[in-house]
N, CA, C and O atoms as CSV, one atom per row, in Angstrom:
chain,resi,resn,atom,element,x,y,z
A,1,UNK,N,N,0.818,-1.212,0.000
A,1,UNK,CA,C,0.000,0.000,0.000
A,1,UNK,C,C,0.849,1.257,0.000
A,1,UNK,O,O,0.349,2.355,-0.247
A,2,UNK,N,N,2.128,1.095,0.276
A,2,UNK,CA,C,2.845,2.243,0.383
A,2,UNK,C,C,3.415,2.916,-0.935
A,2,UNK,O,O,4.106,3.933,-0.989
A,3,UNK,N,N,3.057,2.273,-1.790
A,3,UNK,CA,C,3.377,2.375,-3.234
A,3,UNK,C,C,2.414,3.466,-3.817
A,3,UNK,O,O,2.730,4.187,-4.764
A,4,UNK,N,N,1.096,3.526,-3.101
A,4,UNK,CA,C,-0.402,4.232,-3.807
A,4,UNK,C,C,0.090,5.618,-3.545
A,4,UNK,O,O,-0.181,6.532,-4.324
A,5,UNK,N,N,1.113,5.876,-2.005
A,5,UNK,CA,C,1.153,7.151,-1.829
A,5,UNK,C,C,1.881,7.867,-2.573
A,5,UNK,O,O,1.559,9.026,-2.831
A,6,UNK,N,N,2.904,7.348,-3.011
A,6,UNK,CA,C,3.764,8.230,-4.329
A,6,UNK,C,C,2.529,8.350,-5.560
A,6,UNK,O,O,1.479,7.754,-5.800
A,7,UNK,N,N,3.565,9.859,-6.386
A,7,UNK,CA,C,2.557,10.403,-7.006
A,7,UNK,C,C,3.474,9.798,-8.254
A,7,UNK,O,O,4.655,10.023,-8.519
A,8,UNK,N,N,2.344,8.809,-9.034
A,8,UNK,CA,C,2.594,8.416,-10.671
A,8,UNK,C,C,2.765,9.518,-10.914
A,8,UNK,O,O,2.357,10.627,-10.568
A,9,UNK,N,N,3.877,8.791,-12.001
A,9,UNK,CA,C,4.266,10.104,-13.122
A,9,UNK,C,C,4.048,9.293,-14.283
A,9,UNK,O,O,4.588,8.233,-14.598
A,10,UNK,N,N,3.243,9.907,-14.819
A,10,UNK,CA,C,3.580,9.337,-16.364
A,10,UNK,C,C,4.759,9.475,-17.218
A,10,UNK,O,O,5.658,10.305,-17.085
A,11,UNK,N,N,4.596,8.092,-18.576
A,11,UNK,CA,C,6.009,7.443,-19.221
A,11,UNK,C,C,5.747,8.323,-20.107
A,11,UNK,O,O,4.690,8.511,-20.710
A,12,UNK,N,N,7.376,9.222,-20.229
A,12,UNK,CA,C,7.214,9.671,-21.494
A,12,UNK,C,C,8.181,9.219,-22.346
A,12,UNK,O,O,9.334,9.398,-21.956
A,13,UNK,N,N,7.954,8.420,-23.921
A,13,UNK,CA,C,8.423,7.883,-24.495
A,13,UNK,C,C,9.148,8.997,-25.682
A,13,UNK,O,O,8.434,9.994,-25.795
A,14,UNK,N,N,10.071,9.031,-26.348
A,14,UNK,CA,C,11.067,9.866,-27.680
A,14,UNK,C,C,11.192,8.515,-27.865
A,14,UNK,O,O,11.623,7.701,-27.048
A,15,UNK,N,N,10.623,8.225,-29.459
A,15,UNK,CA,C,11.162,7.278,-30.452
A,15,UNK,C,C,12.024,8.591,-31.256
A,15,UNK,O,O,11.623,9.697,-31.619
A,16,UNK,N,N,13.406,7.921,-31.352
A,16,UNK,CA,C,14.093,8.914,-32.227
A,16,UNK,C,C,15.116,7.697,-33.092
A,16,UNK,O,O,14.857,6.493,-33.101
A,17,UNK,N,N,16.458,8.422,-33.880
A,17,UNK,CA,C,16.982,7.747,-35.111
A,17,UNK,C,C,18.057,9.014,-35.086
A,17,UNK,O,O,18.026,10.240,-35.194
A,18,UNK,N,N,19.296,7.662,-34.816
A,18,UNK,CA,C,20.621,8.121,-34.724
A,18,UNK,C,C,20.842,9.453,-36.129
A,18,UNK,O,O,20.522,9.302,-37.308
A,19,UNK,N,N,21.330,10.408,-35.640
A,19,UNK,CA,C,21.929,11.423,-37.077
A,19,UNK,C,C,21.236,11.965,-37.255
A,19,UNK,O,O,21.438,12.725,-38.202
A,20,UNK,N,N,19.825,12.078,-36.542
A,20,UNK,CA,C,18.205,13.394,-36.729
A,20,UNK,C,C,18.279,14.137,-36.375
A,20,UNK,O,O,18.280,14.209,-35.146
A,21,UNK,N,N,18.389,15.194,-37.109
A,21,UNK,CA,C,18.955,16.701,-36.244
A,21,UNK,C,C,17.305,16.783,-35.495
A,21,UNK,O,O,17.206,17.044,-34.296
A,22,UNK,N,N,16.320,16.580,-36.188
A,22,UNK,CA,C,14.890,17.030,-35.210
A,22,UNK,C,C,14.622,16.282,-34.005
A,22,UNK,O,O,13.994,16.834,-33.100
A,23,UNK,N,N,15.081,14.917,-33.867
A,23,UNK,CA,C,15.491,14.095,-32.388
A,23,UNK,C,C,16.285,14.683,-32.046
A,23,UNK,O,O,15.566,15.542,-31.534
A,24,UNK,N,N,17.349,15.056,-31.833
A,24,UNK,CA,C,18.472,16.027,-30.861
A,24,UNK,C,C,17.526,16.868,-30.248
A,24,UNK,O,O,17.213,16.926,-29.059
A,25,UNK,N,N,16.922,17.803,-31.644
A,25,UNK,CA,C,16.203,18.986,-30.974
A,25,UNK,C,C,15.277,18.679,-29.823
A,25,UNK,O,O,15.417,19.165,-28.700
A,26,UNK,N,N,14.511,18.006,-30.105
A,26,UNK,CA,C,13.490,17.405,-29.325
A,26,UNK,C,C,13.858,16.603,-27.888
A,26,UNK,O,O,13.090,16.632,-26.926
A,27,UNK,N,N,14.998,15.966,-27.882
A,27,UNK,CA,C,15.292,15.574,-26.851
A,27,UNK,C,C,16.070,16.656,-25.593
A,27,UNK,O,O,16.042,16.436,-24.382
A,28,UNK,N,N,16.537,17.483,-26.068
A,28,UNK,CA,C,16.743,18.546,-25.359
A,28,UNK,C,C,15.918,19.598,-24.954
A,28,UNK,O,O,16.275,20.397,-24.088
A,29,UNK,N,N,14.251,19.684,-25.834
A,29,UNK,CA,C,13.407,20.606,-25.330
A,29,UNK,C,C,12.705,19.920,-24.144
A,29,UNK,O,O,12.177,20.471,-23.179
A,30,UNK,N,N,12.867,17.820,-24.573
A,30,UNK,CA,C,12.360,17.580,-23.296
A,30,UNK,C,C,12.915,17.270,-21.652
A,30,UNK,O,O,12.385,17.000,-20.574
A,31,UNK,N,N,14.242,17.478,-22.153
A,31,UNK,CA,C,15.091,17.636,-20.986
A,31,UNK,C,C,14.948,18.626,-20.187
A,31,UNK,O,O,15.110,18.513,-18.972
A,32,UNK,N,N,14.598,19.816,-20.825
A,32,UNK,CA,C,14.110,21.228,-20.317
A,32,UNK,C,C,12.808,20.851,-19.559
A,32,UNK,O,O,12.670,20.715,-18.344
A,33,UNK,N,N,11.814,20.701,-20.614
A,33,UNK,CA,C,10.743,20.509,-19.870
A,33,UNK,C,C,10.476,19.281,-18.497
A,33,UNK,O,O,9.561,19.244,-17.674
A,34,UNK,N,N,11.648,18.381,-18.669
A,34,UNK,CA,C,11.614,17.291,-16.985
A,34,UNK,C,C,12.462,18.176,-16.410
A,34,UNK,O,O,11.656,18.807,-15.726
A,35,UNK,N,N,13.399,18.615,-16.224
A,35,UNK,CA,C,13.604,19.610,-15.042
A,35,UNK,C,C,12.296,20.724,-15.222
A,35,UNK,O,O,12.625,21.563,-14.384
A,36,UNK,N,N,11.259,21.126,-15.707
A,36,UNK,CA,C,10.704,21.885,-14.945
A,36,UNK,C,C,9.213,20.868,-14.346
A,36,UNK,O,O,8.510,21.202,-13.392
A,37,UNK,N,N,9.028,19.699,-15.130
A,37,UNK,CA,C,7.268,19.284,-14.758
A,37,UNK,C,C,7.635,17.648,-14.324
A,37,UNK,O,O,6.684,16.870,-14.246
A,38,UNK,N,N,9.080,17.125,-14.033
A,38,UNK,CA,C,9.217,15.880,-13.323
A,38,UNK,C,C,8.549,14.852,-14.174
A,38,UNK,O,O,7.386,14.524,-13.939
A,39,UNK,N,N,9.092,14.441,-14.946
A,39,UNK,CA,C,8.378,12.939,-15.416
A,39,UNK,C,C,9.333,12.009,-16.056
A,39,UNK,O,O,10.368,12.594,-16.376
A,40,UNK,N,N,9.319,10.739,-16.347
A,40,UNK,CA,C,9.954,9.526,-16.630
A,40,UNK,C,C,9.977,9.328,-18.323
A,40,UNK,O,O,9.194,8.912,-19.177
A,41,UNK,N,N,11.469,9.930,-18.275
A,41,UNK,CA,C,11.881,9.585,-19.840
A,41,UNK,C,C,12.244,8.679,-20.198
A,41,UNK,O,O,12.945,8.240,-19.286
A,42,UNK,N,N,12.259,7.680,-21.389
A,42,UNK,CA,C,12.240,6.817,-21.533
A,42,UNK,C,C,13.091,7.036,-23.648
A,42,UNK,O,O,12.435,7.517,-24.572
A,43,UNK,N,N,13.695,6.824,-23.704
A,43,UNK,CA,C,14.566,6.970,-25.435
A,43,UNK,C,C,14.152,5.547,-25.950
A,43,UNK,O,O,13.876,4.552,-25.279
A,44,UNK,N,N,14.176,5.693,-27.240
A,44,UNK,CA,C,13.975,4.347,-27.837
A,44,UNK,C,C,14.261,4.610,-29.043
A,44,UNK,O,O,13.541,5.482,-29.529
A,45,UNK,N,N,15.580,3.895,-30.178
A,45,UNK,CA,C,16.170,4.154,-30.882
A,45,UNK,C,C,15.264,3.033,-32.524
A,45,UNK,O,O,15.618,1.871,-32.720
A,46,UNK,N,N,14.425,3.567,-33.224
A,46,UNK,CA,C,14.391,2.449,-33.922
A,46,UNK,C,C,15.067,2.161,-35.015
A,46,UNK,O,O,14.489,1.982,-36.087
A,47,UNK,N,N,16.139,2.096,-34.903
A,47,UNK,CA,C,16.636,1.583,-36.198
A,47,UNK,C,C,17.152,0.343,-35.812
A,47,UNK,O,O,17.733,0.281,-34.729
A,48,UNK,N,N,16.978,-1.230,-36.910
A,48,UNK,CA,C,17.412,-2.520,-36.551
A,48,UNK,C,C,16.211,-3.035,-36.042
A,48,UNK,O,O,16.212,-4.186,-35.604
A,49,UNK,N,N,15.041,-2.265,-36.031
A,49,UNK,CA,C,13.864,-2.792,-35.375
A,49,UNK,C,C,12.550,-2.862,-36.480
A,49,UNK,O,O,11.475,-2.289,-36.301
A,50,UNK,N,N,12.907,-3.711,-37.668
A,50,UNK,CA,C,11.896,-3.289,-38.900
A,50,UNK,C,C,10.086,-2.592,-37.891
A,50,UNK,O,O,9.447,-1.540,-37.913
A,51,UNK,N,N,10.008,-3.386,-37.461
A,51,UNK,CA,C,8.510,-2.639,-36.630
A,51,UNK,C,C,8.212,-1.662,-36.385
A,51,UNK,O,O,7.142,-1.172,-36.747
A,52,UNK,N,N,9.260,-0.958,-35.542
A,52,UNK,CA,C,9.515,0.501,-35.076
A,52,UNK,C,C,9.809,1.316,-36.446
A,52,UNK,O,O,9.368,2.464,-36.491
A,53,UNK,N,N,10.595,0.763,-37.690
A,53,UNK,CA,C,10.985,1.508,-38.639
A,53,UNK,C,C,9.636,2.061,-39.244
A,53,UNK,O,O,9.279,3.224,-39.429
A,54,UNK,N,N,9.056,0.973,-39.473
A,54,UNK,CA,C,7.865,0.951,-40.445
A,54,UNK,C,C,6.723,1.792,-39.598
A,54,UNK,O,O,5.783,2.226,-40.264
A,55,UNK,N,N,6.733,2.006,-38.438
A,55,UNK,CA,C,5.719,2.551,-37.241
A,55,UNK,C,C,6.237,4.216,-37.525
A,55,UNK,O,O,5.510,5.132,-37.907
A,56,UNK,N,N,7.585,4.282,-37.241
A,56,UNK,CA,C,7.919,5.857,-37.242
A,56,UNK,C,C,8.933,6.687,-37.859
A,56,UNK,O,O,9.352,7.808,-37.571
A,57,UNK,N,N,9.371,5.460,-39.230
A,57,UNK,CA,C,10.331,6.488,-39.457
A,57,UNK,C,C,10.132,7.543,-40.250
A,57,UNK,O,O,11.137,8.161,-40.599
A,58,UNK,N,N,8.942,7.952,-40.672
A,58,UNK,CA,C,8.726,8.818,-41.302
A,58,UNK,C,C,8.054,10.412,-40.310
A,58,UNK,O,O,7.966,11.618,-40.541
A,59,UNK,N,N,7.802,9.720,-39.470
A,59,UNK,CA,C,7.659,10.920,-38.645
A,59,UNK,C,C,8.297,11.359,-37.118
A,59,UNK,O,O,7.818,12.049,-36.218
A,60,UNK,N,N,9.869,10.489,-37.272
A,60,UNK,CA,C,10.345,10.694,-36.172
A,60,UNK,C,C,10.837,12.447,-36.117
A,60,UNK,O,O,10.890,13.102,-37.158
A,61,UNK,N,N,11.171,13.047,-34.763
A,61,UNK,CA,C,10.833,11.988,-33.384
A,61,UNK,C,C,9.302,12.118,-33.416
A,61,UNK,O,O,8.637,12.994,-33.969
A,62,UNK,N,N,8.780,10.787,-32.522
A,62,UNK,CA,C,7.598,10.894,-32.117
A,62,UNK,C,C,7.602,10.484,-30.338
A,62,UNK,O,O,7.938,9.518,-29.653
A,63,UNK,N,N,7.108,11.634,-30.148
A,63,UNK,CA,C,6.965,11.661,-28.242
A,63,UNK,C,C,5.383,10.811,-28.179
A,63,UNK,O,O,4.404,10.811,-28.924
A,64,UNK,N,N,5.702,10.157,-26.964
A,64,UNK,CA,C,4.237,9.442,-26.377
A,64,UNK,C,C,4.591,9.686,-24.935
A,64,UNK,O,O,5.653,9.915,-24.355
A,65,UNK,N,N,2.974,9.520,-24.445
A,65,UNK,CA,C,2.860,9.897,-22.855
A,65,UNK,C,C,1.632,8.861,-22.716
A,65,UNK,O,O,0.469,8.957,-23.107
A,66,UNK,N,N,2.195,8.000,-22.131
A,66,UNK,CA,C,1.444,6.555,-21.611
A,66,UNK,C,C,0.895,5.888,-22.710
A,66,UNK,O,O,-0.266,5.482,-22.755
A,67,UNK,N,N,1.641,5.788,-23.500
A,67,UNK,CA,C,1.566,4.958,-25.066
A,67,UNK,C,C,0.588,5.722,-25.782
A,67,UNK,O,O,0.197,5.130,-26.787
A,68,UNK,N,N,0.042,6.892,-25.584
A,68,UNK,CA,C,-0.747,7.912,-26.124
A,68,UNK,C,C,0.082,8.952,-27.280
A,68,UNK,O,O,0.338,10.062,-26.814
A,69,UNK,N,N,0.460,8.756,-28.505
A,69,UNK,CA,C,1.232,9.845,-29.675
A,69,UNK,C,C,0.827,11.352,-28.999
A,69,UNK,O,O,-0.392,11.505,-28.918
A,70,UNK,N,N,1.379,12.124,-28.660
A,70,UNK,CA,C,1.482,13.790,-28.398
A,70,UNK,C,C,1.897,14.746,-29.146
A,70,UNK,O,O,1.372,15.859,-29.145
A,71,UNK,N,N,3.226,14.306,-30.116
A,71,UNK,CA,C,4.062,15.028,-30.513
A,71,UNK,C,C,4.651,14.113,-31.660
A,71,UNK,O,O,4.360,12.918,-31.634
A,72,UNK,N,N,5.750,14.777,-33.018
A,72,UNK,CA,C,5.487,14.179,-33.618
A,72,UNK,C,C,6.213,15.504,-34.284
A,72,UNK,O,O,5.803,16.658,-34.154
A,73,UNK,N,N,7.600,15.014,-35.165
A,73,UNK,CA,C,8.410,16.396,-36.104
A,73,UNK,C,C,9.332,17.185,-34.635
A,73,UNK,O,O,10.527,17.140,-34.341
A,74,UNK,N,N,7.981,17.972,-33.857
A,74,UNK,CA,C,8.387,19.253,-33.262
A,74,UNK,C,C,7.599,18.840,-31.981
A,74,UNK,O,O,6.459,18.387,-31.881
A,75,UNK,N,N,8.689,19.175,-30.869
A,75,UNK,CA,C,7.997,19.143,-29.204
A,75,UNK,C,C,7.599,20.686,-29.112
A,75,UNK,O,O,8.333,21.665,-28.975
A,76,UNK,N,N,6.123,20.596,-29.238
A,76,UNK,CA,C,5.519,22.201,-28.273
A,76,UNK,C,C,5.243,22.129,-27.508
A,76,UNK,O,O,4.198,21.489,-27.393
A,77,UNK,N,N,5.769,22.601,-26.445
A,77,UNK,CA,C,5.723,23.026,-24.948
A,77,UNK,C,C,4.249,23.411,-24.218
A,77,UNK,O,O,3.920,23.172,-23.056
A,78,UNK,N,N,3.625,23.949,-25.065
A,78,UNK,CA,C,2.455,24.412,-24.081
A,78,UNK,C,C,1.471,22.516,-24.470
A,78,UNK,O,O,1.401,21.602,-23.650
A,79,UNK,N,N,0.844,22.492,-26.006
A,79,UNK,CA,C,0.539,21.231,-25.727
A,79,UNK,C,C,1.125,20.085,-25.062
A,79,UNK,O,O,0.507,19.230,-24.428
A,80,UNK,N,N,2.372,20.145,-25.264
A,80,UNK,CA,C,2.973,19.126,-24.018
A,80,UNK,C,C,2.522,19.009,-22.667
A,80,UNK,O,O,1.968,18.024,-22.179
A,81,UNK,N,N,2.751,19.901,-22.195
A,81,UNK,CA,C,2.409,20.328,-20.499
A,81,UNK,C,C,0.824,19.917,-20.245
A,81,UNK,O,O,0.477,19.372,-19.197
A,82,UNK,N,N,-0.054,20.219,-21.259
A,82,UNK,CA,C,-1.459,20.116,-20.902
A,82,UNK,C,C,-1.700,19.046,-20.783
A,82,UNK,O,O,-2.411,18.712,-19.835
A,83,UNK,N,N,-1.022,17.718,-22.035
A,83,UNK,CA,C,-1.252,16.107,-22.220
A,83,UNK,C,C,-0.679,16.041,-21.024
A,83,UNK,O,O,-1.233,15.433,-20.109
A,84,UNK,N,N,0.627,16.718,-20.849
A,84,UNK,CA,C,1.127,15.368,-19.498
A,84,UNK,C,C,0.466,16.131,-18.158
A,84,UNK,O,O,0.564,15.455,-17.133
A,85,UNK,N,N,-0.202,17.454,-18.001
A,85,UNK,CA,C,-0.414,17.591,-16.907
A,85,UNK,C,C,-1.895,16.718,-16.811
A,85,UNK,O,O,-2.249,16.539,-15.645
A,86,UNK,N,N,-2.776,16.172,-17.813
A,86,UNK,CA,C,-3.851,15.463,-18.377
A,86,UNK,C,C,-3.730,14.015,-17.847
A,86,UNK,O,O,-4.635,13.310,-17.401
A,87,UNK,N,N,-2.308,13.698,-18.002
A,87,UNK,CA,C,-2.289,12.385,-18.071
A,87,UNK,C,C,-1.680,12.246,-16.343
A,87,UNK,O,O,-1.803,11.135,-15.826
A,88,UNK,N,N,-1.305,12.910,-15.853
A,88,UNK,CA,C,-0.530,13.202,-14.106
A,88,UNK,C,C,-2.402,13.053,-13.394
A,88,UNK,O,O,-2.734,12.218,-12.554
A,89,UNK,N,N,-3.105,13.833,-13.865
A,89,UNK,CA,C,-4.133,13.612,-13.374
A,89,UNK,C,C,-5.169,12.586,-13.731
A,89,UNK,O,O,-6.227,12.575,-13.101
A,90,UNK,N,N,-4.970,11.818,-14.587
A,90,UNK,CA,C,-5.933,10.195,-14.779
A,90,UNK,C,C,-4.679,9.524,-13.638
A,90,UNK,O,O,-4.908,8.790,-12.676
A,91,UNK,N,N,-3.813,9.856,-13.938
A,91,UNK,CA,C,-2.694,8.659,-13.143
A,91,UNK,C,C,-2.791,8.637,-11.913
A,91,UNK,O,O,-2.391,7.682,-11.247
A,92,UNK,N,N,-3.604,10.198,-11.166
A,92,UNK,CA,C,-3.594,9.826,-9.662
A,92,UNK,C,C,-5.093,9.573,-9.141
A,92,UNK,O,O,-5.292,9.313,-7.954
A,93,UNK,N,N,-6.122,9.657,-10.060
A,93,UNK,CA,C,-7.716,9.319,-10.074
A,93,UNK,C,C,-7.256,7.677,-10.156
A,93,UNK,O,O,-7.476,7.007,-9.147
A,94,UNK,N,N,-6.674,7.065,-11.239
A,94,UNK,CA,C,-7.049,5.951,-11.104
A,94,UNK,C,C,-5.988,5.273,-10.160
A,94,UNK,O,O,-5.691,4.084,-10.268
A,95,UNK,N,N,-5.418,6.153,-9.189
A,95,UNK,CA,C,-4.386,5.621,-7.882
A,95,UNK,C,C,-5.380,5.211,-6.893
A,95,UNK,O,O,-5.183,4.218,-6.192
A,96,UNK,N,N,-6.254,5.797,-6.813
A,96,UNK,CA,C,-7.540,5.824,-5.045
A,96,UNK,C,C,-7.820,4.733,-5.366
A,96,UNK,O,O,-8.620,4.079,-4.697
């Protein structure tokens, strides 16, 4: 039970691809944004992974927040914050 009292954070996933200048970008706007709103990053590289290729390589990076697509080319900050402040709050409704 001592587990319920910590506050979930939701997973935030960057599918990105070695040599993408728009994954760099993106992974550093979301580095910014977890030092300011705390949440669990998670990288995932698809290349060597035909599945993942065929899933995103045409629109990497693609950010997800609890296996939910958010983002996608370009991380914007204000829609960001709203999904994950969206998704911080299903995560602690369905904690009780």
């Amino acid at each position: 039970m001592g587990r319920s009292e910590q506050t979930q954070t939701p997973q935030v996933v960057l599918y990105k691809s070695e040599g993408c200048h728009l994954c760099e970008r993106a992974k550093a706007q979301l580095a910014a944004l977890r030092k300011e709103l705390g949440f669990e990053l998670v990288e995932i590289a698809i290349e060597g992974d035909p599945e993942l290729e065929s899933r995103y390589r045409e629109l990497i990076p693609v950010v997800e927040i609890d296996g939910e697509r958010v983002c996608t080319y370009y991380v914007q900050p204000e829609p960001f914050r709203r999904k994950l402040t969206a998704a911080q709050a299903a995560a602690e409704t369905s904690g009780l």
